[in-house]
N, C-alpha and C positions, 0 to 999 in steps of 0.2 A: 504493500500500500504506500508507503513511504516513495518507495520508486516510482509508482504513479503519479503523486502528489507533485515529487521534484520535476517528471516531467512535464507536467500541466504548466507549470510554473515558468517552466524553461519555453513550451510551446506558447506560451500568453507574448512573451518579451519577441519571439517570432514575429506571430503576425499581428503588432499593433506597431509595430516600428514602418517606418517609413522605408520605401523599397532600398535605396543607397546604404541607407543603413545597416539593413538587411545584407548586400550585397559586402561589407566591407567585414562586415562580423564573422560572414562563412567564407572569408577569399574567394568570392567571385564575381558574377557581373552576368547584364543581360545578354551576353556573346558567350557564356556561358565558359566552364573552366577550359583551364590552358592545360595543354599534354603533360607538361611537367610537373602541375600541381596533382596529379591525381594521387601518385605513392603519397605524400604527405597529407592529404588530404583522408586517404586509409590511414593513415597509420596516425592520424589526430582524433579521429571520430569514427574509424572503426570499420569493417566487411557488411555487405548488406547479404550473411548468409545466416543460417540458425545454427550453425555447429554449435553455439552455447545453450541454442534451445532444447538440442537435442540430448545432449547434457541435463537442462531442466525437468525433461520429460522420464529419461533415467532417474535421477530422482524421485519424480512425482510416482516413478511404478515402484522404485523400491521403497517407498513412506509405504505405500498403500499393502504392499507386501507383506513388510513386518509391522504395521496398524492394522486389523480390524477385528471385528469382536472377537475371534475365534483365538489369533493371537493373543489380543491381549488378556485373556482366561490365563493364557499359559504363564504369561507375566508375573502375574498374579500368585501362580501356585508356586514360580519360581523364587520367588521372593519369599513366600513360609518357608518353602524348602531352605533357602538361606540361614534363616532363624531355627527350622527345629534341628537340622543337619549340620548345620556347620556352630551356628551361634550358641546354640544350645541344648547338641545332641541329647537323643534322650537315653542313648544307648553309650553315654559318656565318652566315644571315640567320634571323628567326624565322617562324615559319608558324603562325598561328594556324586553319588551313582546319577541320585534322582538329577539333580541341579544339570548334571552331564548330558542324559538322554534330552531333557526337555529341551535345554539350547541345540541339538542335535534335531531336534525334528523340527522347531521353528527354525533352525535353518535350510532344512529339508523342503519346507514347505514356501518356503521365502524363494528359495530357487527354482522350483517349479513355475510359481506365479510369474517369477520375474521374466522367465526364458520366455514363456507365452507370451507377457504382453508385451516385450521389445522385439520379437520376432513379428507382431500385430501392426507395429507401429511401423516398422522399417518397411513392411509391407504396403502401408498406407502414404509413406515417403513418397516409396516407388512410382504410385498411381498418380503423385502430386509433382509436374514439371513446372509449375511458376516459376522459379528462382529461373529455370531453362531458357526461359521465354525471352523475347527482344524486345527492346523498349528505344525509342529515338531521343537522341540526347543532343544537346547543344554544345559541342567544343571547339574552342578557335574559332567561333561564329559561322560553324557547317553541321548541319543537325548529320547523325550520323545512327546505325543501330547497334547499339549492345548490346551482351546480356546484360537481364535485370540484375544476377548474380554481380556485377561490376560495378554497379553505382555507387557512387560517393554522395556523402553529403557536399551540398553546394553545385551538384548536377542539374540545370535545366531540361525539362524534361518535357514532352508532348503526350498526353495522356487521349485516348481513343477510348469510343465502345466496344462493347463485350474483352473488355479486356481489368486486370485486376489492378489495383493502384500499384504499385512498386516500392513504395517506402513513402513516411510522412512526409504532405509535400503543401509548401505553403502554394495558393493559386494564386497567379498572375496575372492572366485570362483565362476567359469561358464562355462557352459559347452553348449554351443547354445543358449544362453540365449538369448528369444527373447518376447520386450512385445508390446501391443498397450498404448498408454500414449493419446487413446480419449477424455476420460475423464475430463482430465486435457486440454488439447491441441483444440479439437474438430477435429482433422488429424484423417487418415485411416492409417494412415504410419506405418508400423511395425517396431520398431527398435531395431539393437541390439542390449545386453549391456553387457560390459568389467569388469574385475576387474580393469585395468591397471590403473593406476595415472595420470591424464595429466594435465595439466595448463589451468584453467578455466576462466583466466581475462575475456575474451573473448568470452565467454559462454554464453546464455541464461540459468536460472536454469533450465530447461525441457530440455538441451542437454547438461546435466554432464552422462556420457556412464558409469560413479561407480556407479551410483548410482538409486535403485529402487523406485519410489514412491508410497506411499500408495491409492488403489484404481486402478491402470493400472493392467491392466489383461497379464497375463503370456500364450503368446501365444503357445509359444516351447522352450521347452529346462528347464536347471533346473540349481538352483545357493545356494551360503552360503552365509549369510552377516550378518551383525549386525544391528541391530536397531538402530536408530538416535534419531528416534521422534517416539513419536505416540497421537494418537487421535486428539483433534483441534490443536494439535502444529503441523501437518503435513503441509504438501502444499495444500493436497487435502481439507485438515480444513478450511486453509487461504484463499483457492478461496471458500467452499459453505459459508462461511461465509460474504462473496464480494459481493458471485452469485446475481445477480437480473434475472427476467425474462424477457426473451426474448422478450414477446406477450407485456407482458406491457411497453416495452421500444421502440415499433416501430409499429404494425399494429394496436394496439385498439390507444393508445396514439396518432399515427398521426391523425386518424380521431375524436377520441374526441379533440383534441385540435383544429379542423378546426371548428366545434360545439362552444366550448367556446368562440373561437375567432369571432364568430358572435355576440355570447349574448355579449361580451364585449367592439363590436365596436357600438354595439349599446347604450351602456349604456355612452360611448365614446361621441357620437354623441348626448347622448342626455342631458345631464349637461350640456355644455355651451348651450344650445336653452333654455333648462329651465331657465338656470341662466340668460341669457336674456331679455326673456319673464317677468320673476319677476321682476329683478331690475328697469324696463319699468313699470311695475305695479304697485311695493310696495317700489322701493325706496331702499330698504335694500342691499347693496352687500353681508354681510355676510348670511344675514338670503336668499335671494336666492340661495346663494350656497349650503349652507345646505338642504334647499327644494330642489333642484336640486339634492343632490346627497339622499334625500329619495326618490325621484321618482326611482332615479336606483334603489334601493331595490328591487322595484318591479316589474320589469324586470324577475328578476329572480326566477324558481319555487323552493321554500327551499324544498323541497320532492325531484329533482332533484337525488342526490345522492344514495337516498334510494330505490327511486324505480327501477334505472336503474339495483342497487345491484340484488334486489329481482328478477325485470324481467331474470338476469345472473344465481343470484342463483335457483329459479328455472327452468330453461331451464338444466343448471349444473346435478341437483338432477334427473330429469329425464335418461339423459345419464349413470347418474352411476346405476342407476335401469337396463340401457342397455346393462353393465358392461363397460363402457367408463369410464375413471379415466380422469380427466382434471385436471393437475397440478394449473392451473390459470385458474378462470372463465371468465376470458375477451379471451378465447380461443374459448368462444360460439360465440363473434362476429365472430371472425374471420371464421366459419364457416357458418355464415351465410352470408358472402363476396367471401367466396372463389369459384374463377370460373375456376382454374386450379388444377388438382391432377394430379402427377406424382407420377409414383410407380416404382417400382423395381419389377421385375419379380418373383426370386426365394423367396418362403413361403410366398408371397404375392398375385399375381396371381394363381401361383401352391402351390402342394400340401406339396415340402418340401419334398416327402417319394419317394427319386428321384431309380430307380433301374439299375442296369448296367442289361442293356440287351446285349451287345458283348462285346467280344473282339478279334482283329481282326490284323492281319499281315500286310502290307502296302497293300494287294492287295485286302482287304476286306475278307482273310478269317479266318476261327476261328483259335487263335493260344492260346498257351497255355501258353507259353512261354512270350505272352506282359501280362497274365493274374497272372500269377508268378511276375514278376517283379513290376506290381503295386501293388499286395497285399506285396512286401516286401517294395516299398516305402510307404506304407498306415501307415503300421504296425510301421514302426521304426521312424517315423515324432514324437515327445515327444509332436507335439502340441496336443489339446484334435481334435477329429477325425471333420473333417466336414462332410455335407450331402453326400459329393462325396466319402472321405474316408469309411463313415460308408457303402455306396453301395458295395464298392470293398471288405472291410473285412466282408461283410454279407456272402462270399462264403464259408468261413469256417464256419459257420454254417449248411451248406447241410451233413448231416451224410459220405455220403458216401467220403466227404471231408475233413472232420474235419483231421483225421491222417495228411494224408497228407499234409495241408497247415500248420502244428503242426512240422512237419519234415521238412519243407523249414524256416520255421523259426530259429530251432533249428541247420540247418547247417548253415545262413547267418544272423553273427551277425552284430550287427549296430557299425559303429564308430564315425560319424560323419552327420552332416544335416545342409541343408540353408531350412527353414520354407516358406512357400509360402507368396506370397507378392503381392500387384496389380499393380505394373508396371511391372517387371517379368514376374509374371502370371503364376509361374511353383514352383515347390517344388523339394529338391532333399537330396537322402541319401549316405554316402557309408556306403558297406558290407562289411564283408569280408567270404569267405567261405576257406575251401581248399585246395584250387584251384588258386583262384584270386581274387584279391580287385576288387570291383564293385562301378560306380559312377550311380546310378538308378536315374533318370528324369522324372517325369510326368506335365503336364500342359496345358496350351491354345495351339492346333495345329499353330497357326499362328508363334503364339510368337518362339515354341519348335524346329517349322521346322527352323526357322532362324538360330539355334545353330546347326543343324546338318550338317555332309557332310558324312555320310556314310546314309547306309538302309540295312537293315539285310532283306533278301530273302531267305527263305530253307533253314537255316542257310549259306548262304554265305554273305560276306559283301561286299558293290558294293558301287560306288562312284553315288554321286546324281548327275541326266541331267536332260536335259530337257522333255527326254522320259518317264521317272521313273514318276517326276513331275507332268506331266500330269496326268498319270494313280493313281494316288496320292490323288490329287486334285479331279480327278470325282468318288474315293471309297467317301473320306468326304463327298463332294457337296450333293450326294445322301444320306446322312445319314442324312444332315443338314436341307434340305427340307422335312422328315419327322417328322423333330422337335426335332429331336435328341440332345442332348450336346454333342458332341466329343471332348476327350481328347488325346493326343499324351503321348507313353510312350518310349524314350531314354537309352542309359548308354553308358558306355565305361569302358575301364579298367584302372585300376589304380596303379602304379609301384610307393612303396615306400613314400606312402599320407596318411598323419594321419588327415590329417585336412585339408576343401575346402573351397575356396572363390569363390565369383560371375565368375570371370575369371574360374572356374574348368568347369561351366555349357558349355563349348564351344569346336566344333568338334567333335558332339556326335554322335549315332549309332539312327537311326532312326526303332525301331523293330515292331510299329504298332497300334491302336487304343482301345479307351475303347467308349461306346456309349451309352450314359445313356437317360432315357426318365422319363419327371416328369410333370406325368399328370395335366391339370389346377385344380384349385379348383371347385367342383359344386359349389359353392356360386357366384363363376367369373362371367360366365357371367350374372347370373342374377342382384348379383351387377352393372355390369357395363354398364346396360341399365338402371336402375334405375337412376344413378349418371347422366347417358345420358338425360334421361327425365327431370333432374333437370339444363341444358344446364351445367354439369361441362362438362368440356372437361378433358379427360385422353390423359394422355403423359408417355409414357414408358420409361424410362431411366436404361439401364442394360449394365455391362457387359461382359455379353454371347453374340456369334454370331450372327447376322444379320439376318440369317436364321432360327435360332433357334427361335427367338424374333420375328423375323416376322411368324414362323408359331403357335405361343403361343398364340398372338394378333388373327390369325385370328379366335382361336377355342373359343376365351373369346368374339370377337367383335370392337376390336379396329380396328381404318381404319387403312389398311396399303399400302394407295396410297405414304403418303411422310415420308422417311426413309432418315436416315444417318448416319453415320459411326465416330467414336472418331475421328479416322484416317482425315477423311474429314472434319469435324470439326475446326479439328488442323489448316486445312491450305486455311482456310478463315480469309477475315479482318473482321473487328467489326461491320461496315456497314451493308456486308452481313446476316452477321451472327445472330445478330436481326431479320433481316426479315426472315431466313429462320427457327429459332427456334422458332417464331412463326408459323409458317405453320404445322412444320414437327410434328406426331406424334409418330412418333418410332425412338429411338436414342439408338443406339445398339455399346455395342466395348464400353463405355466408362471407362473412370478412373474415382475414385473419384472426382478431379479436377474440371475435366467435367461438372460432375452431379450437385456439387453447379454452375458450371458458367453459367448451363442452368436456374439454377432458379433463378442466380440474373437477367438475361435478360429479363426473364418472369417478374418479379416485374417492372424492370424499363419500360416496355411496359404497365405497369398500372394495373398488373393484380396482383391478390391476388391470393396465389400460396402453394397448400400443398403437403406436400411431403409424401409417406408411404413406407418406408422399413423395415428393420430386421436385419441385418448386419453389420460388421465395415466398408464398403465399402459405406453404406448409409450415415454414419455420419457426412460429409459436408453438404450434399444436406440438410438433416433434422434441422440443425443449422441453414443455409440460408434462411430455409422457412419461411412464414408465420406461420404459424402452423404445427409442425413438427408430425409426427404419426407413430408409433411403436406396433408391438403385444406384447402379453404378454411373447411370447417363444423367442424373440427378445435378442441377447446379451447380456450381461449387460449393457455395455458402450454407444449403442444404445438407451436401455429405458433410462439410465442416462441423455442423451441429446434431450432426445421427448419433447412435448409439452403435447401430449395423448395417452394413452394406452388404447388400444384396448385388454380386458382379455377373448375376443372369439374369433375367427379363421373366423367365419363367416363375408366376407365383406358386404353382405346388412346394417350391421347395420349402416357403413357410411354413408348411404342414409337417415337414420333416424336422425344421428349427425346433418346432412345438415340440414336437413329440421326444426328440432329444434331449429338449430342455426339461420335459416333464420325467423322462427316464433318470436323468442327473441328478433333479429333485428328489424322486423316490427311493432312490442309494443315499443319495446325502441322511433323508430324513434315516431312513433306515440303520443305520449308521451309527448318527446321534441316538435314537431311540434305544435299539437295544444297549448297545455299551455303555451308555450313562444311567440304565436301569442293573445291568447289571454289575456296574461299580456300585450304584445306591444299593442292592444287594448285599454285597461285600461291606461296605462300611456300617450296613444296617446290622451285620453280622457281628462285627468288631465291636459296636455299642454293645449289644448284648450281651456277648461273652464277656466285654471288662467289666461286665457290671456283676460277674460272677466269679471269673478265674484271675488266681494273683499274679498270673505271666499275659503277654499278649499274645494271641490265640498267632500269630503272624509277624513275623518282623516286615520293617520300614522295607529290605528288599526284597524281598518274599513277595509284598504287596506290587512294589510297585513294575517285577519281572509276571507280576501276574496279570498286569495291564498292558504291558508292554506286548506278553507273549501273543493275547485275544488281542490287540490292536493290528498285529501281525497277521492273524488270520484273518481279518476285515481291509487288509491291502485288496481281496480280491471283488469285495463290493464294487469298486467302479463298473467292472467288467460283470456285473452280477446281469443274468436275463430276468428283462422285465413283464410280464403279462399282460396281455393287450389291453386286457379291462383297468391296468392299472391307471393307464395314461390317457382313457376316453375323456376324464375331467380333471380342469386346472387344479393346481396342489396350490397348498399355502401351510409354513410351517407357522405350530401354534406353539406357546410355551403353556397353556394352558393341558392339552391334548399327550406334552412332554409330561409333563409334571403328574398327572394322573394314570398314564401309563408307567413312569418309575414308582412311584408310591403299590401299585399293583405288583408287576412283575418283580419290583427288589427283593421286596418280603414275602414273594412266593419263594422266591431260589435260595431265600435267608432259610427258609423250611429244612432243606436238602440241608444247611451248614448246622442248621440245631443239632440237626441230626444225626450228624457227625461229631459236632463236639460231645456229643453224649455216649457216642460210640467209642472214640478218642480217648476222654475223660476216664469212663467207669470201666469200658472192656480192653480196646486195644493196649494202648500206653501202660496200665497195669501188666499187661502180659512181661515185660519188660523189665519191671522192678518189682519184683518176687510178690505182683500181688496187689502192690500197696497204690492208692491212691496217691495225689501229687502234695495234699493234706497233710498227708502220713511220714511223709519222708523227711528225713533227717538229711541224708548225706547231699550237699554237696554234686555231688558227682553222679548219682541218678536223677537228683533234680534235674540235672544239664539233659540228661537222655531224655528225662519225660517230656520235655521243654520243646526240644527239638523233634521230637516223634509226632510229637500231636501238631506242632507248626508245619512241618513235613507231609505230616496225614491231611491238614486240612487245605495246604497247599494244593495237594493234589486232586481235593474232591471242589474245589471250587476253580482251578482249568478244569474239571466236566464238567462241572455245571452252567459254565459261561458257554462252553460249547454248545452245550443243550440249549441255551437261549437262542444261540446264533440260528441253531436249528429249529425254531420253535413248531411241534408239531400238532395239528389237530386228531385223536384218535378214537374212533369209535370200535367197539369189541377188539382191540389191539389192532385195529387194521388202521394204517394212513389214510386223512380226508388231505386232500389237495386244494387249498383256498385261496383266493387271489389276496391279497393286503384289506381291500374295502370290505369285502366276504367276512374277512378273523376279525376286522374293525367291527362289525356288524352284531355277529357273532358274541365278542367279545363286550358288547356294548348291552346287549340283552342279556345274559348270562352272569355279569358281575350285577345288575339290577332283577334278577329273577323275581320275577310274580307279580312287575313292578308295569304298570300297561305305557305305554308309548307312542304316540300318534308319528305317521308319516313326516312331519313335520320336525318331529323332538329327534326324531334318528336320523335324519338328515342334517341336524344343527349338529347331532353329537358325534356323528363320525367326520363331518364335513368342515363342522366348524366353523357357519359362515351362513348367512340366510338364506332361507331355503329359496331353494330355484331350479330344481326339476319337478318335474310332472310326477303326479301320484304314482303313475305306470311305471318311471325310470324305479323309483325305491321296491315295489311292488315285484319287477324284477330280479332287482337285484334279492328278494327274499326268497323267491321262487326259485330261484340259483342256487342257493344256500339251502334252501330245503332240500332239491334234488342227490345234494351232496352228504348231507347227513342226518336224514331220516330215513328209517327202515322203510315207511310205507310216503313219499311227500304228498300223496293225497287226502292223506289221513295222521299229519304231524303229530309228533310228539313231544316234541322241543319246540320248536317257534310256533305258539297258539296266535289264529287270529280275532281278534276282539271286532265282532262286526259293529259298523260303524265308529268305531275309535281308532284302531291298530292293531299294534303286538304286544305280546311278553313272550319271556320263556318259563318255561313249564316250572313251577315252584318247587310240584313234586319229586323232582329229579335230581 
């Protein structure tokens, strides 16, 4: 921040000084620098490359590496470990074992992280040639091309459309200069930028109008400036060197930390019982606290971090085999969470290769004249062309047209331009020919018609009613409902205007329509029955027409019972408006604005929420997401701001993202589930026995090669096969769902260790010492045997019992039932509440976690599954009873 600060401070003294001044402060002039200033010129203000970004960025993935909640558990336990083992063994010698392994897998798991994501990044490098690019520079008063990679500060520079600024550069001239400042900002907003000088106290630095920042793409129009900065000393340096990501600062972090914060309250909970139990025992306050805080050690699984890595990384590795780029691999949870996808219409749904099929005079019929007028506004727009422009200048391509649209050109020069925008919603140019200055209009009908009050007919010019109107309105309607895009094309004449402002676009000449058609993608809908069968729900956010967007929807598959309008939107309260953007699936006419506010709505109603566009117009909505997703032909600005690139065109692979991402999750969760139930086991066991026997049932290594060994055997979770039914619905981990499944499972597998230490205690370990209890003994030297016999024995009978958790098996008459995870959730959820009745609704919260949202039928089934599997007659149940008109229980009597 500070570095921001300094340089705001340093860019204010730029551009409020006078240009000379300017000129003497950075050694140079408007002939722009001398040959032989250039080395000095680097070597006083620096390379305009990122080599120290990239550096920043190493960094930024190794912070996040050894940070986040899973690591920092370990921290945590490392530090008792410090204190019971080294500071204040309890075992009076020091042990450095535990302190050893933990730094050993957090390093472990820190190197897996790190390789993926600088392997991610170097990848996304590659894809990125700006620094490549040539830029025209002014030296010794002969503009000349570089690379961008070469600029110096104090570089006069010529900045064009569709091209990206090059380094911070104050403006000198401009001429329509207009650029997006996404990048930097995360806005869609197009804004102009001046040469003029104005008083910046007041300013945010992203709204100084002199001045161009390195990285903002150059929409329309074209400008001179000098260079200020370049490379990390820019803004755009300042922020990726700030940048954190997104995914890890809000959708994985919320729910691992709800994760940690279980393992924590229980370790919470469980030193003072411990220290307790002991002091009641042995007397000791300090030497119980310390045993008390070794038992928390072991709580926790030290492989924790590593494996969740591996299960990430490879789920990660597979996707990029898919050609999915995942900037952060905590973006695999979030698709296997995510139960919302909103998209954007154009090069997402469709195909992008949109074609003007008409053009057409207010009355619908072919005119040639609205088809003239937009290929002159297409043509003289300096921004680089969109899908809609490149449709309309494709006509000079037809031979038998080329001449001629070569000859409309060459008589109707360009003077002036306002760039198109999305609240506007229209573009517009003046000509001039020899004739008459022309102010040419193209844009959203809605918007266009609002500025007009005339309408050109036969060449006559007629005042708009409500006759005209109509007849107006049913040429569109009908074009709208075959799915058409329709644009409106305007002008008016112009007396004495060299240059237009927003007020120009107003009392315009209404002369007739363009009608474009942009067939869906084949991949659509098969995509979006896939995405369907995986219960995401798709939501449409565009905006193009109502009608357009609804007939797009129907040919891909989206329902298009509940629709609504930007417009209507606007003018609902907050109340409504929740409940009705849940409902609705098609939201058409929107603004950027819009399209993020529907997706924080979606979040705050509990849902995990992705977004896929292409566009500057996407790049709120994509920011706000959960997990934001972009193609590979995506703007710049767009992929800069994703989460995941998509480097095929093809949407099914989504379907595969998903399902990957949901497999990763359900290892992951698996993972954590059983091993931290069955350490809460083990330690539940520990409590008990010290609250009985005057030795510890287990030493400090004992315990923690018993964690280490079952951590061992859970290396091969990542690679565990998952069950189709596992991954039909989005996952979300609960600490709620944790914490009631350890409480269960611990103190079941505590059962097996009572029952060993009692085996241990009164049969085995006696066999040993001629008989005698550990009570009884005198010597010395069979105490040392019994000690270790029974630590020995119970060692061994708790690795099987961790085993048997890992295996946890369903069985009826000793024969195996086979059940999918949601099935033994199910199962298991009836069976610890027996006798206890349950509506559809309560067993959907309780295994799901999350409000309810399948169909009576989906739960219904899944009971019918479950019967099949473990009831002798399922026609005739005898475990799961169904309560008509209420639900289930399980049979009480059994």
């Amino acid at each position: 921040m500070y570095k921001i600060f300094s340089l705001n401070n340093k860019l204010k003294q730029y551009l409020t000084i006078d240009l000379d001044k300017l000129y003497i402060l950075l050694n140079t002039s408007s002939k722009g620098l001398k040959f032989n200033q250039i080395l000095l010129q680097r070597k006083n203000f620096g390379d305009n490359n990122f080599n120290n970004l990239d550096h920043s960025f190493t960094k930024q993935h190794l912070y996040r590496a050894f940070f986040n909640p899973f690591t920092i558990i370990l921290y945590i336990i490392s530090i008792i470990s410090i204190i019971t083992d080294i500071i204040y063994p309890i075992q009076l010698h020091q042990n450095y074992s535990t302190i050893t392994i933990i730094i050993i897998m957090i390093i472990l798991s820190v190197i897996i992280r790190f390789s993926y994501e600088q392997r991610s990044f170097y990848r996304l490098s590659k894809m990125d040639t700006f620094l490549n690019n040539y830029i025209a520079v002014k030296r010794n008063n002969k503009w000349i091309d570089i690379p961008i990679k070469n600029l110096v500060v104090g570089d006069y520079v010529y900045l064009t459309a569709n091209t990206k600024v090059p380094a911070d550069i104050r403006l000198i001239k401009t001429n329509s200069l207009f650029v997006s400042q996404a990048i930097l900002t995360g806005e869609s907003d197009i804004i102009e930028k001046h040469s003029d000088i104005k008083n910046l106290d007041n300013m945010t630095i992203t709204n100084y109008s002199n001045l161009a920042f390195m990285g903002t793409s150059i929409i329309s129009g074209s400008g001179e400036g000098i260079v200020l900065n370049v490379g990390t000393n820019t803004l755009y340096g300042s922020f990726a060197q700030n940048k954190t990501s997104k995914i890890t600062s809000t959708s994985f972090f919320k729910d691992a930390n709800s994760i940690s914060l279980t393992l924590i309250k229980f370790m919470a909970i469980l030193i003072p019982i411990v220290s307790i139990i002991s002091i009641l025992v042995h007397g000791s306050l300090l030497y119980s606290f310390v045993f008390a805080l070794s038992i928390a050690i072991g709580l926790t699984p030290e492989l924790l971090p590593m494996i969740i890595t591996t299960c990430l990384v490879k789920g990660s590795n597979y996707l990029s085999k898919q050609k999915i780029i995942l900037k952060d691999i905590y973006a695999m949870q979030c698709f296997g969470s995510m139960d919302i996808l909103c998209v954007d219409k154009t090069g997402t749904l469709t195909s992008n290769n949109i074609i003007l099929e008409y053009y057409l005079d207010i009355l619908g019929n072919e005119n040639q004249k609205t088809l003239d007028f937009a290929y002159l506004n297409s043509y003289h727009l300096s921004s680089y062309p969109n899908h809609i422009d490149n449709a309309i200048l494709k006509y000079a391509t037809i031979p038998q047209k080329k001449d001629y649209f070569q000859q409309l050109i060459n008589e109707n020069k360009r003077i002036s331009e306002i760039p198109f925008d999305f609240e506007r919603k229209c573009s517009s140019v003046i000509i001039q020919n020899e004739h008459q200055k022309l102010l040419i209009t193209k844009g959203d009908v809605k918007e266009l018609f609002k500025r007009c009050q005339y309408i050109e007919y036969q060449n006559k010019i007629l005042p708009i009613d409500n006759k005209n109107t109509q007849s107006i309105h049913a040429v569109i309607d009908e074009m709208l409902e075959d799915g058409m895009k329709v644009m409106a094309v305007a002008y008016k004449p112009l007396i004495d205007t060299t240059s237009i402002d927003l007020e120009s676009e107003n009392n315009l000449i209404l002369i007739g329509y363009l009608a474009f058609f942009d067939a869906p993608k084949k991949s659509s809908i098969e995509a979006i029955k896939k995405l369907q069968s995986l219960n995401v729900n798709i939501k449409l956010l565009t905006g193009d027409n109502v009608s357009v967007a609804t007939s797009i929807c129907k040919r891909v598959g989206i329902s298009t019972t509940d629709i609504i309008t930007g417009n209507e939107l606007s003018n609902l309260n907050p109340a409504q408006l929740d409940k009705l953007i849940e409902k609705t699936t098609i939201f058409a006419e929107l603004t950027p604005d819009q399209k993020r506010m529907i997706i924080t709505s979606l979040q705050q109603n509990g849902h995990t929420v992705g977004f896929l566009g292409d566009g500057l117009n996407d790049i709120p909505a994509i920011v706000e997401a959960d997990i934001g997703i972009s193609i590979n032909e995506a703007t710049d600005s767009t992929k800069d701001v994703a989460n995941v690139i998509l480097c095929q065109k093809d949407l099914t692979i989504l379907h595969k993202a998903i399902i990957e991402g949901r497999k990763t999750f359900t290892n992951i969760t698996k993972y954590i589930k059983i091993t931290a139930s069955s350490n809460f086991g083990n330690i539940f066991s520990i409590i008990c026995a010290s609250a009985f026997l005057p030795f510890l049932p287990m030493t400090a290594i004992q315990l923690l090669l018993l964690n280490i060994l079952y951590d061992i055997l859970c290396l091969i979770l990542p690679w565990d096969k998952i069950d189709n039914e596992n991954y039909r619905l989005p996952l979300n981990w609960s600490n709620h769902h944790l914490g009631s499944f350890m409480c269960f499972f611990g103190p079941l597998s505590s059962i097996f260790d009572i029952i060993t230490f009692l085996f241990l205690y009164f049969i085995f370990c006696p066999l040993f010492t001629n008989g005698l209890l550990y009570s009884e003994l005198t010597d010395i030297h069979l105490q040392t045997i019994y000690i270790s016999l029974f630590q020995t024995g119970w060692f061994l009978e708790s690795m099987w019992s961790q085993i048997l958790i890992l295996q946890i098996k369903v069985l009826r008459n000793n024969i195996e039932i086979i059940l999918t995870p949601k099935e033994f959730d199910i199962l298991y959820f009836l069976a610890k509440n027996k006798g206890e009745v349950f509506t559809k609704e309560q067993i959907y919260q309780a295994v799901w976690e999350e409000d309810f949202l399948l169909s009576d039928n989906n739960i219904m089934a899944f009971i019918r599954k479950l019967r099949k599997k473990i009831e002798p007659q399922p026609d005739s149940p005898e475990y799961i009873i169904t309560i008509l008109g209420i639900g289930y229980k399980f049979n009480e009597n059994i």
